[in-house]
Phi, psi and omega in degrees: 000121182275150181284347157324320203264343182302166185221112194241151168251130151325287196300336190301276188324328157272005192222357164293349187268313185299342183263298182316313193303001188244348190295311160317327204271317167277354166273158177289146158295352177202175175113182165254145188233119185279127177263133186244099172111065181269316201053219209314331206085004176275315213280312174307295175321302184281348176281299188294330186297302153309359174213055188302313198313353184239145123293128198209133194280073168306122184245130156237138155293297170343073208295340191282009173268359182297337143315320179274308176287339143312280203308330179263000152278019187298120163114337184277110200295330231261040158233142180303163175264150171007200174158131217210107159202176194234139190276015156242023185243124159242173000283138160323143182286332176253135166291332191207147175198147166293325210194111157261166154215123208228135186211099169092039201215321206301298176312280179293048210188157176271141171335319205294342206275307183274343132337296183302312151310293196303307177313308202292327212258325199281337173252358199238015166242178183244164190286146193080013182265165204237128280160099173218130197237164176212135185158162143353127137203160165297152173245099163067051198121307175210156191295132207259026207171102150358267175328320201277345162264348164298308188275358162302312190284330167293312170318307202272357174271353187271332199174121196293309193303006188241182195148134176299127182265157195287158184294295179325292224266319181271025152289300162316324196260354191267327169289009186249322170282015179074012171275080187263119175331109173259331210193121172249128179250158151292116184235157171296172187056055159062035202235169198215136175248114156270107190258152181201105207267117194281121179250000000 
């Protein structure tokens, strides 16, 4: 696979490393971790590089991106090849996971999507495993950053069905699914990580 074919996101590459420091601290040491909503491959590629002790499965729906998230885990044993499903179709083409992590899907996605996650993680995960999303969101309502209501507004001119969503209400659908908030973190450029823990 030529290096040609990686696809790099600017923001993917500025914000992997502050999402791998929480990441170390809150993934199991060892087991599999379903990346749900991989894109360009950076983000898994630099995670698994830093965490040999895991596996870890990249899902995109976008299948032409599967090519780029090849290339760039090309050589890493402990990541899987690609995996392509849509998170309101069941049952998910994978059965068992220690751990997802989802990034940047919440949003960028129709209300149905992020249902769908929370059920499928509510059930594919085992008890005390961790459900960790990263993106944008609104707080009690409102937006917590300028830039972050432009681009709420750019998404729904991209697609109505899509938008930064409030914390509070997809915190509610992760609790119905037995996904309870352990931990809201800050994270940069106005973006946020919601550990969400299967009880």
């Amino acid at each position: 696979m030529s290096s040609t074919e990686r696809e790099v996101s600017p923001p993917a590459e500025r914000n992997k490393q502050a999402i791998l420091e929480v990441l170390q601290r809150v993934l199991p040491a060892s087991g599999l971790v379903l990346e749900i909503g991989s894109g360009t491959g950076q983000h898994v590629a630099h995670f698994a590089a830093a965490l040999p002790g895991l596996t870890f499965q990249p899902a995109e729906y976008d299948k032409a991106r599967h090519r780029s998230i090849a290339a760039w885990t090309e050589g890493l044993a402990n990541v899987r090849p690609p995996i392509a499903f849509d998170l309101t179709q069941y049952p998910w083409p994978i059965t068992a996971a220690d751990a997802i992590f989802c990034a940047n899907v919440i949003h960028i996605s129709p209300w149905e999507a992020t249902l769908g996650l929370m059920r499928g993680a509510g059930e594919l995960l085992g008890p005390n495993s961790v459900l960790v999303t990263y993106g944008p969101y609104r707080r009690e309502g409102a937006h917590t950053a300028p830039s972050n209501e432009a681009f709420d507004a750019d998404l729904r001119s991209r697609d109505p069905r899509w938008g930064v969503r409030d914390m509070e209400e997809v915190v509610a659908v992760a609790k119905r699914a037995g996904l309870h908030l352990e931990e809201t973190i800050p994270m940069p450029a106005n973006n946020f990580i919601l550990l969400l823990r299967k009880r």
